[in-house]
N, CA, C and O atoms as CSV, one atom per row, in Angstrom:
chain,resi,resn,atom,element,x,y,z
A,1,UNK,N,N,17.162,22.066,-27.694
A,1,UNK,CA,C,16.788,23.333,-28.283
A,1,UNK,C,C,16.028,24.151,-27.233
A,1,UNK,O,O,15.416,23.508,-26.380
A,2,UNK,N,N,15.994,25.339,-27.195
A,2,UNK,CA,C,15.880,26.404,-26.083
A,2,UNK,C,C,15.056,27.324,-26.989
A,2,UNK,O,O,15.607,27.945,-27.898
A,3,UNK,N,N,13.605,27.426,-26.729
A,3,UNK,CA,C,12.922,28.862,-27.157
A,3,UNK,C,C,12.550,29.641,-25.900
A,3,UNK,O,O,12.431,29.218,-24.750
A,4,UNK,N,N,12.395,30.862,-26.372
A,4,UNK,CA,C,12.100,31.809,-25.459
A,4,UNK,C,C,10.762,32.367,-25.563
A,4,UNK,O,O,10.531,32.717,-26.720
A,5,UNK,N,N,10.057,32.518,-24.975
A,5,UNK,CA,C,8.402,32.860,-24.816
A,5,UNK,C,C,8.375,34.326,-24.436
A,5,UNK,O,O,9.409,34.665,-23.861
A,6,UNK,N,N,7.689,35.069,-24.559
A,6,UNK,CA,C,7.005,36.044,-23.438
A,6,UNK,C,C,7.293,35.782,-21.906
A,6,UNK,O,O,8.107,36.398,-21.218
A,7,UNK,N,N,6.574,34.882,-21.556
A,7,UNK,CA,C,6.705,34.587,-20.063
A,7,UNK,C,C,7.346,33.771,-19.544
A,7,UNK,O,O,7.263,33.659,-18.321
A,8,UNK,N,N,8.349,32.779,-20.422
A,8,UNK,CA,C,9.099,31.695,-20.040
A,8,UNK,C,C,9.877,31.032,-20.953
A,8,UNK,O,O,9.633,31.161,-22.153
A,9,UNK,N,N,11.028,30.149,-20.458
A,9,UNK,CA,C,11.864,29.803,-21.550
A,9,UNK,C,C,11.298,28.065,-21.909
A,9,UNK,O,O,11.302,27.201,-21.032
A,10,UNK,N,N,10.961,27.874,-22.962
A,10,UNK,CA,C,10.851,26.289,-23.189
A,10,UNK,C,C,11.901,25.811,-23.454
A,10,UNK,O,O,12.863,26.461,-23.862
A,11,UNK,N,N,11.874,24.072,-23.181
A,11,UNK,CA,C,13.162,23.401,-23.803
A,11,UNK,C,C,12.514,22.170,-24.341
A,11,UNK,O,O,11.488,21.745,-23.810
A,12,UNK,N,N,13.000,21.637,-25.258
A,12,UNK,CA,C,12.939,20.661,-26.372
A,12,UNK,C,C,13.892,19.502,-26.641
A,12,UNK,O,O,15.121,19.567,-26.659
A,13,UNK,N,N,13.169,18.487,-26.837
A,13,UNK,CA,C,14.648,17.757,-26.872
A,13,UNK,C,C,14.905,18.015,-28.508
A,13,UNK,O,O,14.781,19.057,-29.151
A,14,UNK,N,N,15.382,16.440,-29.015
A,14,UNK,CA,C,16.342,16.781,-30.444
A,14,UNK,C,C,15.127,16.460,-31.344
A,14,UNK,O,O,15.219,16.589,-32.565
A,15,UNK,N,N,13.942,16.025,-30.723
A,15,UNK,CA,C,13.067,15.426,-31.856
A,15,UNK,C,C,12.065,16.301,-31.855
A,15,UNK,O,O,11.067,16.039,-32.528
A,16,UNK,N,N,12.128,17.405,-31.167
A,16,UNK,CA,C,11.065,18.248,-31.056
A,16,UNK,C,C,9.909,18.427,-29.837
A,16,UNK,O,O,8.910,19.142,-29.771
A,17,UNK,N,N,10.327,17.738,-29.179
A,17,UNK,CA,C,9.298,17.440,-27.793
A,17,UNK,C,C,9.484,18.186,-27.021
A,17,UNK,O,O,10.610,18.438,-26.591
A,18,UNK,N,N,8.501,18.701,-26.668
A,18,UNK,CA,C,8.738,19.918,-25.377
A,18,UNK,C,C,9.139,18.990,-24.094
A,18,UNK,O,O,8.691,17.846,-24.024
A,19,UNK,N,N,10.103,19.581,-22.955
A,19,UNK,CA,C,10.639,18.819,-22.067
A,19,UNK,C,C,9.381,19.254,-20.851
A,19,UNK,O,O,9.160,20.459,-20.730
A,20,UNK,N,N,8.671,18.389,-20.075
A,20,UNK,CA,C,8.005,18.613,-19.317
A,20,UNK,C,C,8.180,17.298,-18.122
A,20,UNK,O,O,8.623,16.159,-18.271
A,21,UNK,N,N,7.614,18.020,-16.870
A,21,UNK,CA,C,7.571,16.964,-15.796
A,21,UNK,C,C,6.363,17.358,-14.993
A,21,UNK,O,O,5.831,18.458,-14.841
A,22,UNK,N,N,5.952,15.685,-14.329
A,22,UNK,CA,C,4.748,16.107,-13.682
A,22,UNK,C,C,4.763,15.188,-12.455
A,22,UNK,O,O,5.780,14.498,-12.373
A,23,UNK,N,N,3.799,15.022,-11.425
A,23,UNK,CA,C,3.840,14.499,-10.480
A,23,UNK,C,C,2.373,13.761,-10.325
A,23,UNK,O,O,1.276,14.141,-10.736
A,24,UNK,N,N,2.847,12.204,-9.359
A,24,UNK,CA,C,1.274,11.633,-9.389
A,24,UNK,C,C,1.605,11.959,-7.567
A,24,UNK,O,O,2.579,11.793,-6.833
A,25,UNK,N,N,0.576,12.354,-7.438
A,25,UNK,CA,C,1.030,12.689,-5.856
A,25,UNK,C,C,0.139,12.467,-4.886
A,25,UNK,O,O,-0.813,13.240,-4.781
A,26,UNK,N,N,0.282,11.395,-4.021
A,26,UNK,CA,C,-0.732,10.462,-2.796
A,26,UNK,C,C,-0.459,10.681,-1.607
A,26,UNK,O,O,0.714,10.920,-1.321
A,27,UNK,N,N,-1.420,10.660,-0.634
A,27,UNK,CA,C,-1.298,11.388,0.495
A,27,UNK,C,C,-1.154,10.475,1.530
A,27,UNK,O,O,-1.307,10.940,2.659
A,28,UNK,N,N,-0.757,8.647,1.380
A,28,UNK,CA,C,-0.228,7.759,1.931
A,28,UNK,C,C,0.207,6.674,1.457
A,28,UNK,O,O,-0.118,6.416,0.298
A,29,UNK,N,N,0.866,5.938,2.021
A,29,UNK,CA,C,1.660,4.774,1.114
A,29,UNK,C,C,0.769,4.019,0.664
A,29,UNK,O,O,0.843,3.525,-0.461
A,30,UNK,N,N,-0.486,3.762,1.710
A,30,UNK,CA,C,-1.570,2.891,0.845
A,30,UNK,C,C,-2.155,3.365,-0.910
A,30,UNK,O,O,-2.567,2.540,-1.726
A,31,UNK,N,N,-2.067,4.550,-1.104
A,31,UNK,CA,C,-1.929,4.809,-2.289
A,31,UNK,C,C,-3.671,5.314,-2.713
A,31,UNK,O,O,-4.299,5.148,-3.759
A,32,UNK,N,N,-3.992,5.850,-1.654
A,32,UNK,CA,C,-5.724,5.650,-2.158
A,32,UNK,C,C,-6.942,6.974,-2.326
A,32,UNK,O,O,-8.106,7.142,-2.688
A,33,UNK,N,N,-5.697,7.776,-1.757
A,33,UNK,CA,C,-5.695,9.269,-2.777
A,33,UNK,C,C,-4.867,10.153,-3.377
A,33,UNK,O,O,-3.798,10.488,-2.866
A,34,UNK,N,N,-5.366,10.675,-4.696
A,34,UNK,CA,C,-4.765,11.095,-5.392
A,34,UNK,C,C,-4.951,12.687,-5.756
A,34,UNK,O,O,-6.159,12.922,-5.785
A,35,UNK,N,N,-4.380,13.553,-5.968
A,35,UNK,CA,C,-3.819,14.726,-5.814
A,35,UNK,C,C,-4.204,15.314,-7.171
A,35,UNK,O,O,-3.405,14.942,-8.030
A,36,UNK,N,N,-5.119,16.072,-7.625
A,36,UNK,CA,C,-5.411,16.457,-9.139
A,36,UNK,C,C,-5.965,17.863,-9.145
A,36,UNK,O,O,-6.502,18.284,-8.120
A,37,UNK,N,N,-5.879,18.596,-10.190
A,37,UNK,CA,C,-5.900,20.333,-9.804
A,37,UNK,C,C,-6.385,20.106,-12.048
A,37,UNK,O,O,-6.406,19.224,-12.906
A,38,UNK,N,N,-6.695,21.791,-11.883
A,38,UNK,CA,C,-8.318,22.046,-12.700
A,38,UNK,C,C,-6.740,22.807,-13.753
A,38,UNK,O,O,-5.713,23.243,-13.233
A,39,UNK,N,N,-7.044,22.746,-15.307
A,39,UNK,CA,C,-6.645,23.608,-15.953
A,39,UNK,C,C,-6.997,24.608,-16.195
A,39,UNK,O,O,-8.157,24.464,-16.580
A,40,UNK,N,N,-6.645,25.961,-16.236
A,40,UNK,CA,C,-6.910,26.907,-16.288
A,40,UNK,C,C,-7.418,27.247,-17.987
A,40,UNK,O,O,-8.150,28.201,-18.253
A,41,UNK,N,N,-7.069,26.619,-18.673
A,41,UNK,CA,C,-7.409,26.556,-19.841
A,41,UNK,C,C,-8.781,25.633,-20.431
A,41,UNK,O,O,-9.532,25.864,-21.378
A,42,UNK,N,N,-8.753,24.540,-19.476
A,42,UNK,CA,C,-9.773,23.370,-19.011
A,42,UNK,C,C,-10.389,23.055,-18.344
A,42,UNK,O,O,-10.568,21.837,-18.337
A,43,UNK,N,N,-11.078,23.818,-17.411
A,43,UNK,CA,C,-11.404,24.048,-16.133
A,43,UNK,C,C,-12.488,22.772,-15.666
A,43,UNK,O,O,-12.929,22.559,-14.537
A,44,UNK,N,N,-12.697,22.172,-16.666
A,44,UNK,CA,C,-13.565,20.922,-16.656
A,44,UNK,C,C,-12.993,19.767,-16.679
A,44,UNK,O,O,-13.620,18.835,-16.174
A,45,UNK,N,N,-11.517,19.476,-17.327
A,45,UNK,CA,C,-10.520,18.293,-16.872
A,45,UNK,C,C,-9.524,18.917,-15.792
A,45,UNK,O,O,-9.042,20.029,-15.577
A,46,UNK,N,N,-9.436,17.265,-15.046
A,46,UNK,CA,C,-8.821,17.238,-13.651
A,46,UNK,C,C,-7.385,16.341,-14.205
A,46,UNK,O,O,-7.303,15.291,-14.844
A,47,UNK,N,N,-6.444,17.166,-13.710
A,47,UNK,CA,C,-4.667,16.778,-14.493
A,47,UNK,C,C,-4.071,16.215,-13.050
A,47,UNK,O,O,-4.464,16.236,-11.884
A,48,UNK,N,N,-3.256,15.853,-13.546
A,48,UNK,CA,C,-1.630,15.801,-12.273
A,48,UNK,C,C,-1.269,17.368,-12.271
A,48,UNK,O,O,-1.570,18.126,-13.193
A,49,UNK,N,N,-0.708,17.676,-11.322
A,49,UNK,CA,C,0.651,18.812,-11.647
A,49,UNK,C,C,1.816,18.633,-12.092
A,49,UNK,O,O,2.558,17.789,-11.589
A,50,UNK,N,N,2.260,19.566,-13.341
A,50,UNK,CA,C,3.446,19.472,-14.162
A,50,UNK,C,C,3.761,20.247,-14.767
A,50,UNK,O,O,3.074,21.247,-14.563
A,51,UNK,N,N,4.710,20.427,-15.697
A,51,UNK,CA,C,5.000,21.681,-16.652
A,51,UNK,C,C,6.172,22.068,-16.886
A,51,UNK,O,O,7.010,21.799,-16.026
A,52,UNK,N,N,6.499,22.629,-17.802
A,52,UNK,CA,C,7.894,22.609,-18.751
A,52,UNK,C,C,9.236,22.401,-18.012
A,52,UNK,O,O,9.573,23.054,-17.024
A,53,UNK,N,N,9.637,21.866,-18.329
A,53,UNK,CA,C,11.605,22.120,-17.837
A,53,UNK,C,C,12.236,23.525,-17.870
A,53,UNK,O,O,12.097,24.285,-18.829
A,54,UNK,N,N,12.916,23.811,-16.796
A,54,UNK,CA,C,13.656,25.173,-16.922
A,54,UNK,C,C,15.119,25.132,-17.486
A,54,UNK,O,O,15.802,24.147,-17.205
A,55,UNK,N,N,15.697,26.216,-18.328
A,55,UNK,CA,C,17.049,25.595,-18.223
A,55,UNK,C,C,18.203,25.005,-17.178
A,55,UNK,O,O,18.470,25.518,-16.092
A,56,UNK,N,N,18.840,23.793,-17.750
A,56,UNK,CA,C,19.586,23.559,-16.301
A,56,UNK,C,C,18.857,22.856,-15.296
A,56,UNK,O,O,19.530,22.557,-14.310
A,57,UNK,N,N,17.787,22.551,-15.287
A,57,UNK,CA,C,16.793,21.906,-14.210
A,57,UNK,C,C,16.530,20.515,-14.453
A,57,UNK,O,O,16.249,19.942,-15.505
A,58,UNK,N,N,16.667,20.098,-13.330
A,58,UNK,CA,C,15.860,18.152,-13.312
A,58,UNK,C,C,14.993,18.413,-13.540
A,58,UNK,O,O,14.518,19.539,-13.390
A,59,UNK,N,N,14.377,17.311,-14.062
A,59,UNK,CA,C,13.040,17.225,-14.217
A,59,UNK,C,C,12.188,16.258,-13.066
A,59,UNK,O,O,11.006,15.933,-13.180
A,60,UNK,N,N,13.170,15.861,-11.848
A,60,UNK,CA,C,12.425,15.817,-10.640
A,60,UNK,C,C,12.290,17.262,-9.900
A,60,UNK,O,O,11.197,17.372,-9.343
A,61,UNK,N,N,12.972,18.173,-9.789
A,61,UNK,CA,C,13.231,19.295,-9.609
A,61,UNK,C,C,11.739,20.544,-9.744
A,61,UNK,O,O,11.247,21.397,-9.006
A,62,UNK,N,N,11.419,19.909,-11.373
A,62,UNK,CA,C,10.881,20.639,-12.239
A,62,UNK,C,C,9.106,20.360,-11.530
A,62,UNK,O,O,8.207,21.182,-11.354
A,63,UNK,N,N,9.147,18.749,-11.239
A,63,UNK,CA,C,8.056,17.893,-10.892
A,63,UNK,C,C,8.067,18.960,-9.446
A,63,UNK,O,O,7.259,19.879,-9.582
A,64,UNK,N,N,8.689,18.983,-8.362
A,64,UNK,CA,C,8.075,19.313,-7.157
A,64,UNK,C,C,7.747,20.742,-7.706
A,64,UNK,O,O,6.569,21.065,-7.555
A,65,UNK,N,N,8.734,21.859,-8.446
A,65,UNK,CA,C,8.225,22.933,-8.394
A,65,UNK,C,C,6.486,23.186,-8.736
A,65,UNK,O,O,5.675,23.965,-8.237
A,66,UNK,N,N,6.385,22.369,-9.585
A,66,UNK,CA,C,4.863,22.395,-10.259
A,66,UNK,C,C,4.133,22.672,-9.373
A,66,UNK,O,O,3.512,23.702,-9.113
A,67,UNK,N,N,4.239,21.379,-8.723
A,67,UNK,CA,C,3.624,20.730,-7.297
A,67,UNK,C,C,3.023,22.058,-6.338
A,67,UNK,O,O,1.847,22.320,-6.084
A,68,UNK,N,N,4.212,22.749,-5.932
A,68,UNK,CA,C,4.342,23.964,-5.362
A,68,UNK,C,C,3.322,24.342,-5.705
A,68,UNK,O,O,2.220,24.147,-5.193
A,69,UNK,N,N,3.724,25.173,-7.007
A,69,UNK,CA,C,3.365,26.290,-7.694
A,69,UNK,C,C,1.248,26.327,-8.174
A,69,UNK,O,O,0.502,27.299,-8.288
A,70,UNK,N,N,0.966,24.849,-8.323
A,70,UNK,CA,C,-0.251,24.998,-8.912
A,70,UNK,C,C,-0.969,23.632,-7.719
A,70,UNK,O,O,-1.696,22.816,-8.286
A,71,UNK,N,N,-0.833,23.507,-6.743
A,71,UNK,CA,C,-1.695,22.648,-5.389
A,71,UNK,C,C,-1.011,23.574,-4.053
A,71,UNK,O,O,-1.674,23.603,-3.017
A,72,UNK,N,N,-0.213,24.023,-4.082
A,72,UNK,CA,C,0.461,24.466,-2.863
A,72,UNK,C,C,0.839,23.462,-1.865
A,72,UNK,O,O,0.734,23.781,-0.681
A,73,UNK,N,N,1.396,21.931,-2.267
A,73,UNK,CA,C,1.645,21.102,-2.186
A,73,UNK,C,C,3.535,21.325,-2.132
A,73,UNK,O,O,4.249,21.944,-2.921
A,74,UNK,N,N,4.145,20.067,-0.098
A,74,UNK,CA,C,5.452,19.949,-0.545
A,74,UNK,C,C,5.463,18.811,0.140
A,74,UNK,O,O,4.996,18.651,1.268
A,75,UNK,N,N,6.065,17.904,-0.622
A,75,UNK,CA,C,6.027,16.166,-0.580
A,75,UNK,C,C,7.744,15.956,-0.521
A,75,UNK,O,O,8.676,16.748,-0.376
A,76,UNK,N,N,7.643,14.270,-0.738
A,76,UNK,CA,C,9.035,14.251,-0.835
A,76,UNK,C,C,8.751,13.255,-2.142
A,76,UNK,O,O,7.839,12.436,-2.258
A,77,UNK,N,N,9.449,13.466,-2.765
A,77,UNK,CA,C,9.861,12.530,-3.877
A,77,UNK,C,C,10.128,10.833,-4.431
A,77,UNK,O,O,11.265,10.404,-4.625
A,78,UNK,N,N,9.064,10.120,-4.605
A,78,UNK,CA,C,9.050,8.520,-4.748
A,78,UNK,C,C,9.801,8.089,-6.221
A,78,UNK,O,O,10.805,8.681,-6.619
A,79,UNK,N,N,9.402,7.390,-6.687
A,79,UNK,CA,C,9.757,6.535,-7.827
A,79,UNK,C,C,9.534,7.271,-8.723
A,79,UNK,O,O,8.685,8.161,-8.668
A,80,UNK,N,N,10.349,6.999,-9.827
A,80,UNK,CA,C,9.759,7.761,-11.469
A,80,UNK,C,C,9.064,6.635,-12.127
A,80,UNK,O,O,9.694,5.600,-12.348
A,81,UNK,N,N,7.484,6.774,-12.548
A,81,UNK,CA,C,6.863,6.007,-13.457
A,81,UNK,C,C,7.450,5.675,-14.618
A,81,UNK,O,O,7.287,4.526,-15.029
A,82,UNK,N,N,8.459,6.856,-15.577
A,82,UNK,CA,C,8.640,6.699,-16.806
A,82,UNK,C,C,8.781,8.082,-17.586
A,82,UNK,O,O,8.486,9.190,-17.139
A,83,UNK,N,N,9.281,7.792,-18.814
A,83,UNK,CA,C,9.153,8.727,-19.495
A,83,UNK,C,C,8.255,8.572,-21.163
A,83,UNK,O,O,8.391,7.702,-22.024
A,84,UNK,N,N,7.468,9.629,-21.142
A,84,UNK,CA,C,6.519,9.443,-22.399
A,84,UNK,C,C,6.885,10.954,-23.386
A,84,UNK,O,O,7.320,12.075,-23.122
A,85,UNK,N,N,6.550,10.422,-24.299
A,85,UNK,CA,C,6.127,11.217,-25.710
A,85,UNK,C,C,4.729,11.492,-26.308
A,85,UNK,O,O,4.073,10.671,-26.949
A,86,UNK,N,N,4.371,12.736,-26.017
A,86,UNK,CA,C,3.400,12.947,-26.626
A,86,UNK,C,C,3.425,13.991,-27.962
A,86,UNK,O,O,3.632,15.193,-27.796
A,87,UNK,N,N,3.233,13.509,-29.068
A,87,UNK,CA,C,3.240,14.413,-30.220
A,87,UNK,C,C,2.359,15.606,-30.076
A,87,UNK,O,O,2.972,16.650,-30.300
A,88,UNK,N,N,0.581,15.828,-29.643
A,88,UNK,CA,C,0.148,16.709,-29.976
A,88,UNK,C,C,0.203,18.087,-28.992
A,88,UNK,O,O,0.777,17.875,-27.924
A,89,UNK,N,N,-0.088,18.879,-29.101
A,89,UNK,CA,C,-0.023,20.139,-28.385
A,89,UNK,C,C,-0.628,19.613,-27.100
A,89,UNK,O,O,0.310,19.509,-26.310
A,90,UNK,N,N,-1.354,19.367,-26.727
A,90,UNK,CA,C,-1.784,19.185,-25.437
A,90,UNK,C,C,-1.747,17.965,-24.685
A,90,UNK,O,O,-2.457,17.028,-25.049
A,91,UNK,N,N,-0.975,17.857,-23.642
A,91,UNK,CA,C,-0.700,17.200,-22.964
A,91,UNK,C,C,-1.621,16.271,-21.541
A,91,UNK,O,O,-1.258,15.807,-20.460
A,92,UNK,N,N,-2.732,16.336,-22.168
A,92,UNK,CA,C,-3.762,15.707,-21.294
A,92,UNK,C,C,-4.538,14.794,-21.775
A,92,UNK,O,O,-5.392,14.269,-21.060
């Protein structure tokens, strides 16, 4: 399912879940820092970067744009942890 926003298009799967991707992102293989940026809505919790699916878009795709867009961060792409469901509005 496909809604349209003001400023952007969301997508959903069949159960109602907004489609989102995010990134855990380390600055060496040893693994011993980690990459976290302020919500603008939350300015007091520290997130990953992530955020909705575009139409037509991976959602590894979706993961680096974030990346980009909210650390000014360009990596290359490791393993996928997984995929989760979260029921409530906010995703943190």
């Amino acid at each position: 399912m496909v809604k349209e926003k003001p400023n952007s298009i969301r997508i959903y799967d069949d159960e109602g879940f907004r489609r989102r991707a995010a990134c855990i992102c380390v600055r060496s293989d040893a693994e011993t820092e980690v990459l976290l940026v302020t919500s603008s809505r939350r300015p007091d919790n520290w997130i990953v970067p992530g955020g909705g699916v575009e139409p037509e878009e991976e959602p590894s795709v979706t993961a680096m744009r974030e990346v980009l867009e909210e650390a000014g961060v360009i990596g290359k792409l490791g393993r996928c942890l997984g995929v989760f469901e979260v029921s409530c509005h906010y995703t943190w």
